[in-house]
N, C-alpha and C positions, 0 to 999 in steps of 0.2 A: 165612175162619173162623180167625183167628188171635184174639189177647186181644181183641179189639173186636168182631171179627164175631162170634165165637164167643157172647159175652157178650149181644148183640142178638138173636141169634135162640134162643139158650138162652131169655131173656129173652119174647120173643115169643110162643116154641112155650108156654110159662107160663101165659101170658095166656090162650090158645086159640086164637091167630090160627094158620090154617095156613101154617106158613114152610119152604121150602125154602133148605136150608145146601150152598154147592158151593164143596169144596176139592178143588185138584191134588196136595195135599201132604200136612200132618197139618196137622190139629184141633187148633190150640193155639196156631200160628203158630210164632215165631222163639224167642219168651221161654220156652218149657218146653223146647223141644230143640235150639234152638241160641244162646241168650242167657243171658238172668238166672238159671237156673234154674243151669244145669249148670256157668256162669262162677261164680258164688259158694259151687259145692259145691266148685271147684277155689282159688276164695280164702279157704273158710273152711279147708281143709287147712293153704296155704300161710301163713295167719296162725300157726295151730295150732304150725307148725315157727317161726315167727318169733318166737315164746311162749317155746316153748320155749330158744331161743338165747341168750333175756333171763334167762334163770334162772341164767346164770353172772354177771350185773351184780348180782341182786338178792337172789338168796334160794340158791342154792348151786351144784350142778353137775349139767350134764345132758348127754348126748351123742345127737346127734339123726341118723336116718337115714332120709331120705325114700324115700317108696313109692308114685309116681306109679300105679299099679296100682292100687291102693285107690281111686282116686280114681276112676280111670276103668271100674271096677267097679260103684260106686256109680252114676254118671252113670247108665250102661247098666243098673242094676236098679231106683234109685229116680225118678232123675226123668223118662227114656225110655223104657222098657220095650222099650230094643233101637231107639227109633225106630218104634214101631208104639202109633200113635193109635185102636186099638179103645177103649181105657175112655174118650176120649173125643168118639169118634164116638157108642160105645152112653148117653154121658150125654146129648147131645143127643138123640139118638131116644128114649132113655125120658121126656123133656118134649113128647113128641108131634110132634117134627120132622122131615121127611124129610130123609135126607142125599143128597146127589149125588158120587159121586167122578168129578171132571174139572175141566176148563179153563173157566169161565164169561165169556160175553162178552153185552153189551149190545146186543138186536136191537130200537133202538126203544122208546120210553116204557113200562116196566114189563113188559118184556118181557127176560127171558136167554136166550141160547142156550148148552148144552153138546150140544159135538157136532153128533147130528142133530135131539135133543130141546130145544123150546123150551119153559120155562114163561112164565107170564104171571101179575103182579101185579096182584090188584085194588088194595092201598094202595101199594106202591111196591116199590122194591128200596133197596137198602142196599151203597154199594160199601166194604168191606174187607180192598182186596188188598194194603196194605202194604208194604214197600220191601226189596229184594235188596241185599250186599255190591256196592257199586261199584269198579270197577278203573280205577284214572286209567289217561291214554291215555300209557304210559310204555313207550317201544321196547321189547320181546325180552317185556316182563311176564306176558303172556297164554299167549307159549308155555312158558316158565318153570313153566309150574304151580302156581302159589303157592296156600297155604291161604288160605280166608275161614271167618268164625265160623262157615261148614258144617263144615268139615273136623276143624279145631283139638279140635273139643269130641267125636270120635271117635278122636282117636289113641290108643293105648292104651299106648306108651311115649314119652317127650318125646326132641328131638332133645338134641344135645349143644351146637348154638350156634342161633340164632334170630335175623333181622330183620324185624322190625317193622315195617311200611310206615304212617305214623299216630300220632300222637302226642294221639289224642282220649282219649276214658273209657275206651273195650273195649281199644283198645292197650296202654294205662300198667297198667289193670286184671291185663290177662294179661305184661305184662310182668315186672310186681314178684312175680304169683305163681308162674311159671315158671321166674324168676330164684331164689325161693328154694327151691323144688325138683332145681335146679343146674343150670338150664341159662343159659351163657351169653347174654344178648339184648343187641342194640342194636335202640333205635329212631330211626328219620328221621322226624320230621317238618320239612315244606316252609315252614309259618308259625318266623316270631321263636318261638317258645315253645309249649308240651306244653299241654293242656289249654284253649285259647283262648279257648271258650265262653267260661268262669270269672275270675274275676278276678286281675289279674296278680299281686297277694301268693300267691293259692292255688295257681298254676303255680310258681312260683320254689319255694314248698315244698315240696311232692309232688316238684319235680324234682331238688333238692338230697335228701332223705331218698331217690329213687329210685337216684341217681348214689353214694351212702355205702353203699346194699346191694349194688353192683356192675354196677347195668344202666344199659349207655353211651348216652347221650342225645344225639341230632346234631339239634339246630334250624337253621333259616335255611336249606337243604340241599333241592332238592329231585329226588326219583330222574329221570335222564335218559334211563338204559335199566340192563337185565334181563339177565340170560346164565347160564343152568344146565348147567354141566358138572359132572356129580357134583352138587359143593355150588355155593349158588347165587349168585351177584354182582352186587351193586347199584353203577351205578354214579351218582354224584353232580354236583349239576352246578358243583363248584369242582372238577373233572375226579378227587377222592380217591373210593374204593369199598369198601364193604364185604361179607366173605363170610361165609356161613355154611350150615349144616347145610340149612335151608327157611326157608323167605320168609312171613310170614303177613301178607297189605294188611287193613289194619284203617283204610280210606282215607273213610269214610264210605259211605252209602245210597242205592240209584235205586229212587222210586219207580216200584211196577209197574202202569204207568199204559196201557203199549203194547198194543195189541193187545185192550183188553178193550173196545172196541166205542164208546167216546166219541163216536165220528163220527156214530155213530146217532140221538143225540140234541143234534147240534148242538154239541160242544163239540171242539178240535183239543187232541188227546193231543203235540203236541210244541210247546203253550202253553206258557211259567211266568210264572206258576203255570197248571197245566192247568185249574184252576177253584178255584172259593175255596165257602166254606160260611158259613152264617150263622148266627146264637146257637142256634141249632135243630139246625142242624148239617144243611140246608138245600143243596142245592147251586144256587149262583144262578144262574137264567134256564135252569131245566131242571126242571120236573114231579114230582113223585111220587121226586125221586130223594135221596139222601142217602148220608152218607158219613164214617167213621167213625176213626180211627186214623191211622198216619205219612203216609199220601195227604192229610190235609189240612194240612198244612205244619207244625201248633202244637205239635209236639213228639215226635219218637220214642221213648215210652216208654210201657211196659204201660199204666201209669197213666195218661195221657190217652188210649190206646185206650179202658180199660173207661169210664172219666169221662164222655168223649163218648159211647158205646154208650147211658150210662144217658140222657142228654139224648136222644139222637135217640130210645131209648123212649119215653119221656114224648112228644114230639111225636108219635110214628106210634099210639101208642096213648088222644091227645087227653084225658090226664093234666087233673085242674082247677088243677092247680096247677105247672105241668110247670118244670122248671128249663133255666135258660138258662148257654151257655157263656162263661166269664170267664176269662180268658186273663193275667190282670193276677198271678195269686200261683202263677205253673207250678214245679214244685221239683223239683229233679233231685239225685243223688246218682251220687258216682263212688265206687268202694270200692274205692279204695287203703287203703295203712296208710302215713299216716294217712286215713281218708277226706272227701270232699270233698263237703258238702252246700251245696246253693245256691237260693235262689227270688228271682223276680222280679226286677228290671233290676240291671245289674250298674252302678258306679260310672258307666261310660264313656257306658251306656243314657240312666240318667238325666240325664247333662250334655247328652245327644245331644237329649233330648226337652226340652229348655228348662227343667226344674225347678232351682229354687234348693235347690242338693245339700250336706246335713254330714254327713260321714263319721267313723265310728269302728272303729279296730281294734285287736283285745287281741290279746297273745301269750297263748294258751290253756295254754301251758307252763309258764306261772310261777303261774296260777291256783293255789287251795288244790288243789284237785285233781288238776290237770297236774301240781303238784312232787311229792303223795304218790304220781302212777303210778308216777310214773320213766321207765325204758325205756320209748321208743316211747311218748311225749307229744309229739311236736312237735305244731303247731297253732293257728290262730287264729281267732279271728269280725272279722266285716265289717259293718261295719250302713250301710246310705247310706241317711237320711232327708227325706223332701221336706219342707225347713224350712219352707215357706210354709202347710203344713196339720199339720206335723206330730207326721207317721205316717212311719212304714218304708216304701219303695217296692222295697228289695229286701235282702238278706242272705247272709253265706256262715257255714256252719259247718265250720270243717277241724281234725281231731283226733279220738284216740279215738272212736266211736261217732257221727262227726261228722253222718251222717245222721238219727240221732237226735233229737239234740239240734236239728237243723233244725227242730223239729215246732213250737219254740218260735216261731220267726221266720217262719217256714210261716203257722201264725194267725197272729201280729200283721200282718204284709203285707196275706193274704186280706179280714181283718175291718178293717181300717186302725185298728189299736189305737193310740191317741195313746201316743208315745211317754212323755211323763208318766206312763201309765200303765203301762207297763213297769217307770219307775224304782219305780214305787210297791208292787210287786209283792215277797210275801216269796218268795224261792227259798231250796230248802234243801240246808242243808252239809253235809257239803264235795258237790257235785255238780260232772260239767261243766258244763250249764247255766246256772252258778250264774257263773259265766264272762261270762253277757252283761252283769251288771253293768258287768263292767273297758271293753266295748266301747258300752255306753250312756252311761260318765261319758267315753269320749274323743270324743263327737259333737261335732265342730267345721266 
């Protein structure tokens, strides 16, 4: 019952179909109370204080004093209510749903069990148990205690130093905004470079404007072992270590795939992939059964949870017109400052999959735009075009509102807009936006 499960049986119970919803946790999953929701209420602060800082470059003088408190004030009043999922467990039950609070595991084709109680599926069940903080297998780690995005998003005062275990979105994300709240951080990550996913222009940038705000960045490095006395010490494996106040692994995701019954229907839960799904969202060579969100491998994010959810409605509910899933324009966004939007294959993708690849990239800084912000414009667009049809096969947006302005490159990818047609297109001034020009006329 997290964004996907939630969203399907919301969904369902709508319809009239009788659905039963069984969580262990809350109703909402990771992204209301321990991800996007409460991560952005603590980046839009730390932006808020990073605003303000710019106001002695541009327009006059300000003295700024953070109040981590507020912030975590806010977490716990608006977007968790303490951590207690009544408003929306009682939203699902007012759409006619029964809830179950427990452990749900699969006894056999359309069949769950919690507990001692089994229900039974006339059209099927729907798996959306989604994926837990994973802790690389890194000596002393575990007894260390380190925080995961559980813990972080309920402290109610920040430490005085902070590592970083990760150098993906959620790490640099809380990095930069923690770091401008004043707490010391360094982060390790194991790979060449921050942000990997992404394209190598977009990591050098984010990682240069992160390392100019004061937060120390160790690549190539990866932790060997753990050790908390007091404060806590990472140590490396070019034998150097780093100490500080708490440890937060921000190391990626395992899915929670153990123990929910797979075996029952034929399929081995210590498979990878444990099973795959089809445009339907379909689990193959298995029944009545489907599956919706980070379990099926196309993307850990709200948005492809609720995306799929709506697909496998339409299939379970025999929609005339039901929509199928397409995996080719997925778009993701990292919300640093600057932030980092991106969809569909990145440079390296596309040379990997055989297309005859031209790429273009602007510095979004010098844009009409970029030079009227001033402070805190770093940023650029990416375009890599499949020249043999082309259209865009995939794009990056990094700067100001960077995710935003993705929306532009978002459609032309999804709808495969001929690039021609981009050029022909009026944008208007000054915009960032208006930026893809600079990166449409360097397609070479």
């Amino acid at each position: 019952m997290g964004p996907g499960g939630e969203d399907v049986a919301g969904s369902l119970a709508s319809a009239g179909l009788s659905v039963v919803g069984v969580e262990s946790h809350l109703v909402g999953g990771e992204c209301p109370y321990y991800g996007c929701i409460p991560s952005k209420m603590i980046i839009r602060a730390a932006d808020l204080l990073a605003e303000a800082r710019r106001v002695n470059a541009m327009s006059g003088t300000a003295v700024v004093t953070p109040d981590y408190s507020i912030v975590a004030d806010r977490i716990r009043d608006e977007a968790t209510d303490d951590w207690d999922d009544t408003v929306a467990v009682d939203r699902f039950t007012g759409k006619g749903g029964t809830f179950v609070r427990g452990r749900g595991a699969l006894d056999g084709a359309g069949r769950v069990r919690v507990g001692d109680d089994v229900y039974v599926a006339t059209l099927g069940v729907v798996l959306a148990t989604g994926t837990s903080p994973a802790l690389p297998p890194v000596e002393g780690l575990a007894e260390a205690r380190p925080w995961t995005n559980r813990d972080v998003f309920k402290i109610r005062s920040l430490p005085s130093s902070l590592t970083i275990m990760g150098g993906g979105a959620i790490g640099l994300e809380l990095a930069q905004a923690l770091s401008r709240f004043g707490t010391k951080v360094t982060v390790i990550e194991a790979a060449d470079r921050v942000l990997a996913p992404e394209e190598p222009e977009s990591s050098a940038l984010v990682a240069r404007v992160l390392s100019a705000e004061g937060v120390t960045i160790i690549t190539g490095q990866a932790a060997v072992g753990v050790r908390r006395d007091g404060q806590v010490m990472v140590e490396l494996a070019d034998g150097s270590s780093v100490t500080s106040d708490e440890l937060l692994v921000a190391a990626g995701r395992a899915p929670n795939v153990r123990g929910i019954g797979l075996d029952t229907v034929g399929l081995d839960e210590s498979a990878r992939p444990t099973f795959t799904v089809d445009d339907r969202m379909r689990v193959q060579g298995v029944s009545r059964l489907w599956a919706v969100g980070d379990i099926t491998g196309r993307g850990s994010f709200t948005h492809m949870a609720v995306y799929e959810a709506g697909i496998a409605v339409d299939d379970i509910l025999g929609v005339a017109h039901p929509r199928s899933a397409q995996t080719h324009a997925v778009s993701r966004v990292t919300f640093t400052d600057p932030e980092v939007g991106s969809v569909g294959l990145t440079e390296a993708q596309a040379r990997a999959a055989g297309l005859n690849v031209r790429v273009g990239v602007a510095d979004s800084s010098t844009s009409s735009r970029g030079w009227l912000h001033g402070a805190g414009n770093e940023g650029l667009m990416k375009l890599v075009e499949d020249a043999d049809r082309g259209v865009l096969v995939g794009a990056s947006s990094v700067g100001p509102r960077g995710g935003d302005v993705l929306g532009l490159f978002n459609l032309a990818v999804h709808a495969s807009v001929p690039v021609d047609e981009l050029r022909s297109m009026i944008y208007a001034y000054p915009t960032f936006y208006r930026g893809a020009l600079d990166a449409l006329a360097a397609l070479a």
